[in-house]
Short mmCIF file of the C-alpha atoms (twelve columns), coordinates in Angstrom:
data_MODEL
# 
_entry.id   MODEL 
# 
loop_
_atom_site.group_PDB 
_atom_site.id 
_atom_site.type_symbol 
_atom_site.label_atom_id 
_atom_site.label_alt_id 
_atom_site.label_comp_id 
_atom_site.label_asym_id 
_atom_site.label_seq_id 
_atom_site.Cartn_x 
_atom_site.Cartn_y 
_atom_site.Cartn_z 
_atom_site.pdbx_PDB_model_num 
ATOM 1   C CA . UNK A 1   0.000    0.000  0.000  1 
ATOM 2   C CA . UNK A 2   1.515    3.636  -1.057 1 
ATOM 3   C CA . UNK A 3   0.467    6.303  1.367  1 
ATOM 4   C CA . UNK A 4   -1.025   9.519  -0.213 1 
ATOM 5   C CA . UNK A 5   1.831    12.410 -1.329 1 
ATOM 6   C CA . UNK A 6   1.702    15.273 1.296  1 
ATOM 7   C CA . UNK A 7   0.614    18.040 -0.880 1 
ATOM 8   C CA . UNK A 8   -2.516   16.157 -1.948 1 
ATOM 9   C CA . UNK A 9   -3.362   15.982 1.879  1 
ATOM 10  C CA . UNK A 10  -2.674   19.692 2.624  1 
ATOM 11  C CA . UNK A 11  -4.877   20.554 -0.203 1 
ATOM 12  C CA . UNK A 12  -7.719   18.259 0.869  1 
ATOM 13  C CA . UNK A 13  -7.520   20.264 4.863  1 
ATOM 14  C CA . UNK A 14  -7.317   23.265 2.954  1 
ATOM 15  C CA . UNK A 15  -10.571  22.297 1.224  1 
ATOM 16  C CA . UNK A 16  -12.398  21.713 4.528  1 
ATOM 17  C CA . UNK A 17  -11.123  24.190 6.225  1 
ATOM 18  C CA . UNK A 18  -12.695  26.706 3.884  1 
ATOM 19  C CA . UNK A 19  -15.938  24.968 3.661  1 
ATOM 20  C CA . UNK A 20  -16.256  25.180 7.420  1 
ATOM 21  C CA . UNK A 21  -15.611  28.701 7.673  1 
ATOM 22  C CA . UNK A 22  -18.092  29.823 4.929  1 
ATOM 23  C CA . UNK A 23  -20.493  27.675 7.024  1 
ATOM 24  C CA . UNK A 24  -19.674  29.416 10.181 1 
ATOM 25  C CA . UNK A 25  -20.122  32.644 8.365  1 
ATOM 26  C CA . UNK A 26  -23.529  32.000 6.927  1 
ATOM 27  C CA . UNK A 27  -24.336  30.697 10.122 1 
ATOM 28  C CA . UNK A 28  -23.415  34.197 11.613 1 
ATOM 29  C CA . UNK A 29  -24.857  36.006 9.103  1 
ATOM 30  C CA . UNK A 30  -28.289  34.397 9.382  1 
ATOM 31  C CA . UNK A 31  -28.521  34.719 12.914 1 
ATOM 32  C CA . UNK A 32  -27.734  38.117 13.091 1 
ATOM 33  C CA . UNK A 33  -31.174  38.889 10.369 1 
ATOM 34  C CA . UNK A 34  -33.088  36.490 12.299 1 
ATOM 35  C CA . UNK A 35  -32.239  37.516 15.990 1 
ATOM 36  C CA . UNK A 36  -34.062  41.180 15.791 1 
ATOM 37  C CA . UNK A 37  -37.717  39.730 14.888 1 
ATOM 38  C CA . UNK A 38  -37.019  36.828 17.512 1 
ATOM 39  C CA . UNK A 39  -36.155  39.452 20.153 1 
ATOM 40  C CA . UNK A 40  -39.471  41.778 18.655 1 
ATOM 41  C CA . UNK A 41  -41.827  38.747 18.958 1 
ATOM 42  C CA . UNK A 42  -40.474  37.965 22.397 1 
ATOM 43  C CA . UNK A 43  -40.900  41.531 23.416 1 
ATOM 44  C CA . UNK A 44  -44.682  41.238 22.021 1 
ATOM 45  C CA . UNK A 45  -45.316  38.050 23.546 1 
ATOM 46  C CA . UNK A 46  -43.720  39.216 27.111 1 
ATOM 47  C CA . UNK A 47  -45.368  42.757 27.218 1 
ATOM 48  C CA . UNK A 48  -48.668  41.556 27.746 1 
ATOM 49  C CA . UNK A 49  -48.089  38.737 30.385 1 
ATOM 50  C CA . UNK A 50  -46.187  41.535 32.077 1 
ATOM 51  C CA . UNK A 51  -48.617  44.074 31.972 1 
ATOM 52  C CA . UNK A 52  -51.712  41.435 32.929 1 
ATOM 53  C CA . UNK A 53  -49.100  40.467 35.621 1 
ATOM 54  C CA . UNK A 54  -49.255  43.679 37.136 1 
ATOM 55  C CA . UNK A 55  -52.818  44.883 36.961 1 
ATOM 56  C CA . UNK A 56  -53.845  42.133 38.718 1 
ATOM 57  C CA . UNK A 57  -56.098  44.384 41.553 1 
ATOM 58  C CA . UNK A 58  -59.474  45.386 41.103 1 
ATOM 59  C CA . UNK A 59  -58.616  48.834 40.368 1 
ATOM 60  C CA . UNK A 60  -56.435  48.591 37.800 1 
ATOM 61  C CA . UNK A 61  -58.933  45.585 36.321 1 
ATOM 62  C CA . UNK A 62  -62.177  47.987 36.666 1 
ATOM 63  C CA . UNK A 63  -61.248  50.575 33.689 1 
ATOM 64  C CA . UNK A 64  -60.805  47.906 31.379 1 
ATOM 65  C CA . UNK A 65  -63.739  45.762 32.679 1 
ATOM 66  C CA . UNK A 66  -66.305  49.097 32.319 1 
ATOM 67  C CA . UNK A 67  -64.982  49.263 28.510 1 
ATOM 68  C CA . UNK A 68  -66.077  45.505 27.601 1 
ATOM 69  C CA . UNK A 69  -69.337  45.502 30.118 1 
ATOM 70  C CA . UNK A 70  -70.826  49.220 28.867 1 
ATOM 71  C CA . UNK A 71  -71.983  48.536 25.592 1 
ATOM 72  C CA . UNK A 72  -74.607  45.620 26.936 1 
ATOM 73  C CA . UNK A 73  -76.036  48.115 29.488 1 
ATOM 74  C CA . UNK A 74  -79.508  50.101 28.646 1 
ATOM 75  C CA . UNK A 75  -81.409  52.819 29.996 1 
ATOM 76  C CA . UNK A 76  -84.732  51.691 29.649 1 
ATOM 77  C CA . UNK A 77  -87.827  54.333 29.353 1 
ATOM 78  C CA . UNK A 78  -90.893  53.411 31.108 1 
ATOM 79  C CA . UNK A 79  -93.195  56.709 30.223 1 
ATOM 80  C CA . UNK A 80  -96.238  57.707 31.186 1 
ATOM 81  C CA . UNK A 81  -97.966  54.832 33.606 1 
ATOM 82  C CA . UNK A 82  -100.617 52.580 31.593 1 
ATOM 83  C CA . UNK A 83  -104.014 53.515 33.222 1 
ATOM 84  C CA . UNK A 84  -104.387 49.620 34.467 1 
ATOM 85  C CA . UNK A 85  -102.223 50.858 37.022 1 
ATOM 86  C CA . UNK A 86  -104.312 49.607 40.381 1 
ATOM 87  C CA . UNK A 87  -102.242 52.716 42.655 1 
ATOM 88  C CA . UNK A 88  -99.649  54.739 42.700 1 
ATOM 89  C CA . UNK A 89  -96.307  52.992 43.028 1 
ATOM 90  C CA . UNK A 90  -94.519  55.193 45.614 1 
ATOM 91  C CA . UNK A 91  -90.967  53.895 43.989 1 
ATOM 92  C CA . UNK A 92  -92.350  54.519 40.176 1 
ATOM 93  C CA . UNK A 93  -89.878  57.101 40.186 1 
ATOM 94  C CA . UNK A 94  -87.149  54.996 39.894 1 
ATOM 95  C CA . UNK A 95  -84.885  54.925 36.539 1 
ATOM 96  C CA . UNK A 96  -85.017  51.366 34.837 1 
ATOM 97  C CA . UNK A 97  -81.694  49.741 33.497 1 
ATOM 98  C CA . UNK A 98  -81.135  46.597 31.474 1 
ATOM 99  C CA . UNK A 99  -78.769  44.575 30.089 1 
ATOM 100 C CA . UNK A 100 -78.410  43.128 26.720 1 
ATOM 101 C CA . UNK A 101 -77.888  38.923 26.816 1 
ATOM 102 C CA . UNK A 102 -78.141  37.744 23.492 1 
ATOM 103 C CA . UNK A 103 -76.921  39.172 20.255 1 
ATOM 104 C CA . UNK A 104 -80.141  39.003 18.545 1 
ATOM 105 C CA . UNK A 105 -81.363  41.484 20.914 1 
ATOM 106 C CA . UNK A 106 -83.000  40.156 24.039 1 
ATOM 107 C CA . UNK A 107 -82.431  42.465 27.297 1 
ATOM 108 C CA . UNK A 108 -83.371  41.092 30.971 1 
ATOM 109 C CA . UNK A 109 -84.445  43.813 33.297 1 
ATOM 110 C CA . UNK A 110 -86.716  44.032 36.422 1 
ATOM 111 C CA . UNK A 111 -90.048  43.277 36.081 1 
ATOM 112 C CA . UNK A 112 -91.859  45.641 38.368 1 
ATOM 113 C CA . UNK A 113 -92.900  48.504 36.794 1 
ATOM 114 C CA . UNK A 114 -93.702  46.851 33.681 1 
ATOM 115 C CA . UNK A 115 -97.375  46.098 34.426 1 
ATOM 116 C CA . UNK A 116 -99.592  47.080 31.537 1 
ATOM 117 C CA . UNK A 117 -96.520  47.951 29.057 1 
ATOM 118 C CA . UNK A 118 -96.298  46.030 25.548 1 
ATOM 119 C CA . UNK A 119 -93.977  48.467 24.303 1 
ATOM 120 C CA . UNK A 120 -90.738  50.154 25.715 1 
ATOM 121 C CA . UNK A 121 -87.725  52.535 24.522 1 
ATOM 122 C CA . UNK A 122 -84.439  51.428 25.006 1 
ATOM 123 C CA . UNK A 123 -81.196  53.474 24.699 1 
ATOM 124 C CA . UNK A 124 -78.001  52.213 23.600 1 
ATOM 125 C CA . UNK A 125 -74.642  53.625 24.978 1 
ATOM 126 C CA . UNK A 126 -73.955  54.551 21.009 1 
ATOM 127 C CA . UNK A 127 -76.855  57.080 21.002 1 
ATOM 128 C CA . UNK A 128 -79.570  54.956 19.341 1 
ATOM 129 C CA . UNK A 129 -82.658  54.017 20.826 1 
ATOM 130 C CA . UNK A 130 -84.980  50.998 19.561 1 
ATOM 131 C CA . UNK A 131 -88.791  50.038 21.005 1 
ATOM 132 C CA . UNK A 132 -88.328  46.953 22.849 1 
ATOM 133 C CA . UNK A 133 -91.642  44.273 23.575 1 
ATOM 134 C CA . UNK A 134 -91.620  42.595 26.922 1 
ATOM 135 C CA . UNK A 135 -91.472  39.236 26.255 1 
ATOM 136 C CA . UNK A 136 -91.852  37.398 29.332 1 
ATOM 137 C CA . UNK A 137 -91.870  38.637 33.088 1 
ATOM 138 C CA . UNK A 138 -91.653  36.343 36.122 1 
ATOM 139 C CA . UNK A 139 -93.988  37.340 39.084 1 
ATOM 140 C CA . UNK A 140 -91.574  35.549 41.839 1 
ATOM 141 C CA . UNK A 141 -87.964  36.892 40.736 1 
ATOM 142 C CA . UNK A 142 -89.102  39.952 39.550 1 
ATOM 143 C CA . UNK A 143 -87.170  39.790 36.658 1 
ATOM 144 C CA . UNK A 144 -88.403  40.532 32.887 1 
ATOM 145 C CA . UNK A 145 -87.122  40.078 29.038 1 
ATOM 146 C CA . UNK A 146 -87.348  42.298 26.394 1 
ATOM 147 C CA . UNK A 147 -86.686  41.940 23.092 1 
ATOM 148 C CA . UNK A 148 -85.645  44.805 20.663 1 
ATOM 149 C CA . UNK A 149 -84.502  44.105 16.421 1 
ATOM 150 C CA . UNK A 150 -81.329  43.485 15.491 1 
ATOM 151 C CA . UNK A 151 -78.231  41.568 15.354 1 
ATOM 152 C CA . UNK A 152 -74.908  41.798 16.707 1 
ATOM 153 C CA . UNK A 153 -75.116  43.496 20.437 1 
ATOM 154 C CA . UNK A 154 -72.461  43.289 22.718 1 
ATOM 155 C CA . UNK A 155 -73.903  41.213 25.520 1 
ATOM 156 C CA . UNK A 156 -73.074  40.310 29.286 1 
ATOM 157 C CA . UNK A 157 -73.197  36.820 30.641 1 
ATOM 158 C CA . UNK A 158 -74.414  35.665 34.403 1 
ATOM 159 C CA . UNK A 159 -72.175  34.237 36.562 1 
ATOM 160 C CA . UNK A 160 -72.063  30.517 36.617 1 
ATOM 161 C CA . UNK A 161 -70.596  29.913 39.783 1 
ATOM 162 C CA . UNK A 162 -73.344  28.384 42.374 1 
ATOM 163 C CA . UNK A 163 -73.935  31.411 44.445 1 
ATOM 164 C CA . UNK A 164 -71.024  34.384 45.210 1 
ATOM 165 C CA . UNK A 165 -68.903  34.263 47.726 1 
ATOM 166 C CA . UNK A 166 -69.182  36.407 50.249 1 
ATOM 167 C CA . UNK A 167 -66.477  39.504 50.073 1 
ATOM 168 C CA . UNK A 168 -65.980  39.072 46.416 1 
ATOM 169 C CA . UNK A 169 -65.337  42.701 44.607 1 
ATOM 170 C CA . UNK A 170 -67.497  43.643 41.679 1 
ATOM 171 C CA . UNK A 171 -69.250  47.038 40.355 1 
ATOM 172 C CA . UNK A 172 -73.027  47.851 39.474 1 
ATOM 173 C CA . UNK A 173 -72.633  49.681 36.184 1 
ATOM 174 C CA . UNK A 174 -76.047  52.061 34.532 1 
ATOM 175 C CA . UNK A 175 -76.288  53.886 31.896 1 
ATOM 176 C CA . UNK A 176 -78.255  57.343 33.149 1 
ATOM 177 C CA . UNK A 177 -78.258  59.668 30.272 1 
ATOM 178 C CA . UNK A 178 -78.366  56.499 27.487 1 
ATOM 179 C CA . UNK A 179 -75.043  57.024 26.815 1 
ATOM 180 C CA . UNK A 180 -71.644  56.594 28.151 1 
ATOM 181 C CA . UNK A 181 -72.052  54.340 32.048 1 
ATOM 182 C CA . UNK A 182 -71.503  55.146 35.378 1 
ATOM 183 C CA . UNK A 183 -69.766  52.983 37.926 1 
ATOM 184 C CA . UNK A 184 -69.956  52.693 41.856 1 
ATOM 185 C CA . UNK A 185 -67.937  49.544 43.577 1 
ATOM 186 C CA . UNK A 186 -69.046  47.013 46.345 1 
ATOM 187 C CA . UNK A 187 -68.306  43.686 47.968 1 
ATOM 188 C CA . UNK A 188 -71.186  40.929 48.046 1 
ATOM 189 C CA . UNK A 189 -71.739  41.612 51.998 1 
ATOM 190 C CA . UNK A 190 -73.905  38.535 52.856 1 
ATOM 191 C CA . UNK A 191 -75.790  35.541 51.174 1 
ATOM 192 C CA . UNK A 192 -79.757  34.276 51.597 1 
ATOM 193 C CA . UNK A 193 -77.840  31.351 53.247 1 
ATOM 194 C CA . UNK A 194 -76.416  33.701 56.218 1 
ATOM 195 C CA . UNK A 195 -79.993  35.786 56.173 1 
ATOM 196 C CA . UNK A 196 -81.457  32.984 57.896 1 
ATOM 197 C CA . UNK A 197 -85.452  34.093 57.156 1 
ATOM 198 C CA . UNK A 198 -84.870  35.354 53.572 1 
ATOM 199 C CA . UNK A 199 -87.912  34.096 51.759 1 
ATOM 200 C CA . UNK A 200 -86.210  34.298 48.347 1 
ATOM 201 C CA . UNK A 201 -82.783  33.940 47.017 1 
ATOM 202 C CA . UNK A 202 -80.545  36.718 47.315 1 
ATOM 203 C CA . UNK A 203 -77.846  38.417 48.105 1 
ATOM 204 C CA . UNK A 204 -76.916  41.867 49.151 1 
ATOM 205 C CA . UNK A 205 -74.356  44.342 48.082 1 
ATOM 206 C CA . UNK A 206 -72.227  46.365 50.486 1 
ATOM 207 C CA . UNK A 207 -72.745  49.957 49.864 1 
ATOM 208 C CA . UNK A 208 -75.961  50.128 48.021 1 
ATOM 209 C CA . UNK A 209 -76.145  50.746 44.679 1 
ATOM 210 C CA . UNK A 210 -77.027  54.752 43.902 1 
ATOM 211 C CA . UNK A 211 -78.512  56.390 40.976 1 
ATOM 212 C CA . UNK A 212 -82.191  54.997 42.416 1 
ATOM 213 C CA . UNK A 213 -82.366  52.601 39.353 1 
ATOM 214 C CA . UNK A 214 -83.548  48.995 39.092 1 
ATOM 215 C CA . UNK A 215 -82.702  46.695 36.902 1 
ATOM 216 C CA . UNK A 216 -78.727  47.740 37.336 1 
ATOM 217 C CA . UNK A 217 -75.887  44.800 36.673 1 
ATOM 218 C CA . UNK A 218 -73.291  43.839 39.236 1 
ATOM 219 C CA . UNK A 219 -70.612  42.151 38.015 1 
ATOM 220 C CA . UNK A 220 -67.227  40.789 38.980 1 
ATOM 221 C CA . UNK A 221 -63.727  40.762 38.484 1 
ATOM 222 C CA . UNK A 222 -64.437  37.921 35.641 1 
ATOM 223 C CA . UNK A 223 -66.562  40.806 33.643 1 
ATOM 224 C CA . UNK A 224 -69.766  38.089 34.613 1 
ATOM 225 C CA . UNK A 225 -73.070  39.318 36.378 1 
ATOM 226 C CA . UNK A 226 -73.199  38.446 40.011 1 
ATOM 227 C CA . UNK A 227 -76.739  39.401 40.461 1 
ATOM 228 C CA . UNK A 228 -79.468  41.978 39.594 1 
ATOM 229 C CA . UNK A 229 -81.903  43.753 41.951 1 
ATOM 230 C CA . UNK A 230 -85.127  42.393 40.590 1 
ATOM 231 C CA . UNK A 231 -88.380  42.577 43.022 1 
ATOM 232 C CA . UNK A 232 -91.801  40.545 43.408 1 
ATOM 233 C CA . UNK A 233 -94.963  42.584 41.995 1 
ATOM 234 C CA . UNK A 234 -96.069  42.096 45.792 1 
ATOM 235 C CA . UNK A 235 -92.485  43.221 47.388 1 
ATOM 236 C CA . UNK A 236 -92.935  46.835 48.558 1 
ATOM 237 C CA . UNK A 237 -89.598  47.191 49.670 1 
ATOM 238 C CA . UNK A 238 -87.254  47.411 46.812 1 
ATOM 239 C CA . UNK A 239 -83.822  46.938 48.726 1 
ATOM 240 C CA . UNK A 240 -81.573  48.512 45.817 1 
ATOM 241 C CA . UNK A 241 -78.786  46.513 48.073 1 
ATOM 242 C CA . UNK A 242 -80.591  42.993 47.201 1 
ATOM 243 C CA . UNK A 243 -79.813  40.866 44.196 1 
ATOM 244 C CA . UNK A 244 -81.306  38.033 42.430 1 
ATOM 245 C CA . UNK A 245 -78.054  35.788 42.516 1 
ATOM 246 C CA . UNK A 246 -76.281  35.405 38.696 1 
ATOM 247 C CA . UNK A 247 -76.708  31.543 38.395 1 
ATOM 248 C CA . UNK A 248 -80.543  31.827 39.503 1 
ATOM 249 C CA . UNK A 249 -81.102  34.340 37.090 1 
ATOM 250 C CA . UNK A 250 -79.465  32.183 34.644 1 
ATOM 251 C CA . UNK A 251 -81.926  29.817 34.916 1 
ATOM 252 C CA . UNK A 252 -85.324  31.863 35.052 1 
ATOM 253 C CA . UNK A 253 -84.071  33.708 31.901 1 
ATOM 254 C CA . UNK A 254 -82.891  30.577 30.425 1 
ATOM 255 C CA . UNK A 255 -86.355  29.275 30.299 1 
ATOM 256 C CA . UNK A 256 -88.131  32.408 29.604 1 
ATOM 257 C CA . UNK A 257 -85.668  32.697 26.440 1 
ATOM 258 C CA . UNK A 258 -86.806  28.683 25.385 1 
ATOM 259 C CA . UNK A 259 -90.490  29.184 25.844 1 
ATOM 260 C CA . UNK A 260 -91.350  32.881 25.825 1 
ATOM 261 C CA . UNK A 261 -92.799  32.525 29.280 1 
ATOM 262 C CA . UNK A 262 -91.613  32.247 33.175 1 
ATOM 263 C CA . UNK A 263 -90.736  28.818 34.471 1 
ATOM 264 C CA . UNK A 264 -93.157  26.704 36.248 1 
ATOM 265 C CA . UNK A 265 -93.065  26.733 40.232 1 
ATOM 266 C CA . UNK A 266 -95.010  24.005 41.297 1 
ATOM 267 C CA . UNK A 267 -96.512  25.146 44.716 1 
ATOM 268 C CA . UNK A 268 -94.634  27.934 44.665 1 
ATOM 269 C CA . UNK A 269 -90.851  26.781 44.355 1 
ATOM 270 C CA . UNK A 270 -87.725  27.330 42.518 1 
ATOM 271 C CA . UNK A 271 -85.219  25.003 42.890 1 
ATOM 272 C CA . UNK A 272 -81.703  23.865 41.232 1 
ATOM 273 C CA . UNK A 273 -78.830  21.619 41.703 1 
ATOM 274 C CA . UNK A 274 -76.638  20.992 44.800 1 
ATOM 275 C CA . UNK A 275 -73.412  22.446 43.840 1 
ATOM 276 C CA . UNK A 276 -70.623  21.750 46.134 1 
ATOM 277 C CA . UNK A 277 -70.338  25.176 47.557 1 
ATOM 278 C CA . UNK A 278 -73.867  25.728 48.272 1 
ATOM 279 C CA . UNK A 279 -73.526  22.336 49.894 1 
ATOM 280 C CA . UNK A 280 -70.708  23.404 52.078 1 
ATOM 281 C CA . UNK A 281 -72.321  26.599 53.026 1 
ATOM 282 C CA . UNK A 282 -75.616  24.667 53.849 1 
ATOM 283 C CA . UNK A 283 -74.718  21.937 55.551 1 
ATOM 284 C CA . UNK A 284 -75.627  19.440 53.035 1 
ATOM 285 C CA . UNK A 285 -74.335  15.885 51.474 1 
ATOM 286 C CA . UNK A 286 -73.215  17.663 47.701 1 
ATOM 287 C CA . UNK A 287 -73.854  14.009 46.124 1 
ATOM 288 C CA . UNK A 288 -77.933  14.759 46.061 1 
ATOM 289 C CA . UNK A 289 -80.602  16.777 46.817 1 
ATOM 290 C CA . UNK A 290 -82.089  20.289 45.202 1 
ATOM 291 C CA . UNK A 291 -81.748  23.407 46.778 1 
ATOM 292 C CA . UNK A 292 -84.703  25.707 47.546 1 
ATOM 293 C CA . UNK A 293 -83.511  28.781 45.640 1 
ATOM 294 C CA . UNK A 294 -86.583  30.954 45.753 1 
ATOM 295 C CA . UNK A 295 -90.181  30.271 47.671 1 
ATOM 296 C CA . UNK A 296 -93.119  32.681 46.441 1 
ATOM 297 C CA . UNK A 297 -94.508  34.330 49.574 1 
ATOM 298 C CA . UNK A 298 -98.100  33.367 50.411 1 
ATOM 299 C CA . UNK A 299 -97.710  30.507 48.211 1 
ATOM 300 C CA . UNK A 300 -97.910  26.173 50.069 1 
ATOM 301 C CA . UNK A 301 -94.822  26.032 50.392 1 
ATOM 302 C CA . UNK A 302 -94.477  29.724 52.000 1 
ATOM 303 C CA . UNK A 303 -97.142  28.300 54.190 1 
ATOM 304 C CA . UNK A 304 -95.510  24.937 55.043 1 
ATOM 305 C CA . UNK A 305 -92.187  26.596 56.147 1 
ATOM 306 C CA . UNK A 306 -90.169  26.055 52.918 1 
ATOM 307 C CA . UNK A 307 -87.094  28.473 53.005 1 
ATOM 308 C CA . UNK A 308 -85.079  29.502 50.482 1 
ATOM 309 C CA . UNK A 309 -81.234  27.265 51.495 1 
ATOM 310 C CA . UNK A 310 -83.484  24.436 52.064 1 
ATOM 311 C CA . UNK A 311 -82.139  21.274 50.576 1 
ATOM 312 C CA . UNK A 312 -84.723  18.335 49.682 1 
ATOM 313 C CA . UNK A 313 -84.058  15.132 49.983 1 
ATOM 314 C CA . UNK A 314 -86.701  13.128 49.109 1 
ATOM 315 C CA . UNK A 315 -90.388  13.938 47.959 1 
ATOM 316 C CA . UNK A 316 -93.167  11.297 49.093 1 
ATOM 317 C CA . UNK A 317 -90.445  9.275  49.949 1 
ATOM 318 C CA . UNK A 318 -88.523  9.022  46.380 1 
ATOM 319 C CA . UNK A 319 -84.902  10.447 46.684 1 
ATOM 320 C CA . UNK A 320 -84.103  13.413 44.784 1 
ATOM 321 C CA . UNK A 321 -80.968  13.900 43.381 1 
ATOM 322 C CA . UNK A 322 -81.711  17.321 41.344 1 
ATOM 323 C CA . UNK A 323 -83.881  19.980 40.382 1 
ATOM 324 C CA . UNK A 324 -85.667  18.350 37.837 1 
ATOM 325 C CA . UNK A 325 -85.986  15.702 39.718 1 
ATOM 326 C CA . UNK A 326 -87.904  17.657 41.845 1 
ATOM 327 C CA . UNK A 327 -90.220  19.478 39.534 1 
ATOM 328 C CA . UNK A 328 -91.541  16.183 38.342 1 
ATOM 329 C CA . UNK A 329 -92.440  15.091 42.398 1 
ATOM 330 C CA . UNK A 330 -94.402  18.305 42.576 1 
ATOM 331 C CA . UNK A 331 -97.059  17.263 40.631 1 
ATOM 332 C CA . UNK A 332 -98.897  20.287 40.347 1 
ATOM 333 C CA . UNK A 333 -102.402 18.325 40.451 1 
ATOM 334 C CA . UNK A 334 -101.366 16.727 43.779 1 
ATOM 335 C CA . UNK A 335 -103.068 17.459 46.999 1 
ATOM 336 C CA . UNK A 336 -100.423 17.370 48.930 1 
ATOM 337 C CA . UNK A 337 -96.437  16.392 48.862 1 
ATOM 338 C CA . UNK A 338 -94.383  15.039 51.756 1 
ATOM 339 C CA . UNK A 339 -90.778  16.648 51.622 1 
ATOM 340 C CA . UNK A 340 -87.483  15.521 54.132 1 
ATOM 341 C CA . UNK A 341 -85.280  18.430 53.885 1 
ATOM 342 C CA . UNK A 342 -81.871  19.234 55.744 1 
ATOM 343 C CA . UNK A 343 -81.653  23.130 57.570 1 
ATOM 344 C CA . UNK A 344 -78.754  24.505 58.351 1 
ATOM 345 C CA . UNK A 345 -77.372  20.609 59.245 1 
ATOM 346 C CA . UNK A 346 -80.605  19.808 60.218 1 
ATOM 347 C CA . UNK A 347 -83.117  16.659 58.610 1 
ATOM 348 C CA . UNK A 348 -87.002  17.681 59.013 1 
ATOM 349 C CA . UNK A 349 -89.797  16.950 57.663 1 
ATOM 350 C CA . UNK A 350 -92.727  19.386 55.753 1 
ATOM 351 C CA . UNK A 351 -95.770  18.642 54.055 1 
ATOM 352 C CA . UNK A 352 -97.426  20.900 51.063 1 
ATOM 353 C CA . UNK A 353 -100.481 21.266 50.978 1 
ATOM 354 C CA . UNK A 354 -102.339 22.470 47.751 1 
# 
């Protein structure tokens, strides 16, 4: 075997030596053109966690949450009173907000000055104004849906959470003049589960809303609604403070927006699932059972001693694991239904009588 002449060896080095080198160069070259968008698209992509990072408190969330939430909120006109009216309402004097839930144009407001009215004006935070029809309003919550033409509103969605926790920040937000909103902060400051006698569900807000309007969102730091004040035709108080909870609101507008009409309360009860914080809060086994969210006063189960927290058990002696479950033991045509409930810890026993 001949080994290979030395020159021919320095020249083949030489060779590869140059080929790395205009490699290293390209490689320098390339990374140099590429490393200033890299380092722009890091800056975009940092900036905002940063700046989310560091308006994490209420106050530097609320500018930002007004912004998204004001466009869904109404002034709604009520007018001169229809002459049905029975007497003078001594709180007709109140303003009338709304909010917008759907973006074909249905609005949810309270109920209870809108005896008599087909047809109301409502007034966008852009300056227009459209007649809305009342579609549906629910005697026991108090609450009401309009619905005006259109497509694409900005909307506002309830809370989904099983009822608000006590202490947690949000804002009421109205719309006075019909355009532009005005804000005023508050705290949920105590629960129809602490109110011990509440008769409907609720929950009160901590200072009371001003601006003497019903109707009037309050929503938290998620930009959801925590509850709306929304009264009875036969509640004469009108607490501005008191809310219909989000997540029961939910569900009476849910089924006012599937049938046109309010939902059914079978001797005079509204009731929905056992969440696990309700359950916590009320003493109750979260794996069944429906909670008692709203009782209509004067109505059997007003008269039995139903209370809004109360969990049921079992109806006529058949376990009841939900809501629904519920509303098809309270047969409406029944005389009477036999209910085991747990109070505040408690197990008793109530009977409803038609």
């Amino acid at each position: 075997m001949t080994a290979a002449p030395p020159a021919t060896s320095f020249r083949k080095l030489a060779i590869t030596a140059s080929v790395v080198l205009v490699l290293i160069v390209v490689g320098i070259v390339t990374g140099a053109q590429l490393w200033r968008p890299m380092a722009t698209v890091e800056r975009h992509v940092v900036a905002p966690i940063q700046r989310v990072t560091n308006r994490s408190s209420p106050s530097e969330m609320l500018p930002d949450l007004v912004d998204a939430a004001c466009p869904a909120v109404v002034r709604i006109g009520l007018g001169v009173p229809p002459a049905s009216t029975a007497k003078p309402d001594p709180l007709a004097s109140r303003g009338l907000g709304g909010i917008v839930v759907s973006s074909d144009g249905f609005i949810v407001t309270s109920g209870r000055m809108l005896a008599g009215r087909d047809t109301l004006p409502v007034q966008f935070n852009d300056g227009s104004e459209l007649d809305a029809k009342v579609v549906a309003n629910d005697p026991l919550s108090g609450l009401a849906l309009l619905k005006v033409d259109g497509r694409n509103f900005t909307t506002l969605q309830f809370a989904d959470s099983d009822l608000p926790r006590t202490g947690a920040w949000g804002f009421s937000l109205t719309s006075p003049a019909g355009s532009g909103c005005a804000v005023q902060t508050g705290v949920i400051a105590q629960d129809f589960a602490a109110g011990g006698e509440a008769l409907r569900s609720s929950v009160s807000v901590d200072p009371t809303p001003s601006g003497n309007v019903e109707g009037v969102p309050f929503i938290g730091s998620d930009g959801r609604v925590l509850g709306l004040p929304a009264f009875p035709d036969d509640d004469s108080a009108g607490d501005l403070s008191v809310l219909i909870p989000g997540d029961v609101a939910a569900r009476i507008v849910s089924e006012m927006l599937r049938s046109g009409a309010p939902p059914a309360a079978p001797f005079g009860i509204v009731a929905e699932d056992l969440g696990p914080v309700l359950a916590k809060r009320l003493g109750a086994d979260r794996q069944r059972g429906a909670v008692v969210v709203m009782v209509k006063p004067g109505s059997p189960a007003d008269t039995a001693g139903l209370k809004a927290g109360d969990v049921v058990l079992t109806a006529d002696e058949s376990p009841i694991s939900g809501a629904s479950e519920l509303g098809r033991a309270l047969d409406p045509t029944a005389t009477s239904v036999d209910l085991e409930i747990v109070r505040h810890g408690e197990h008793q026993e109530l009977t409803l009588k038609a």
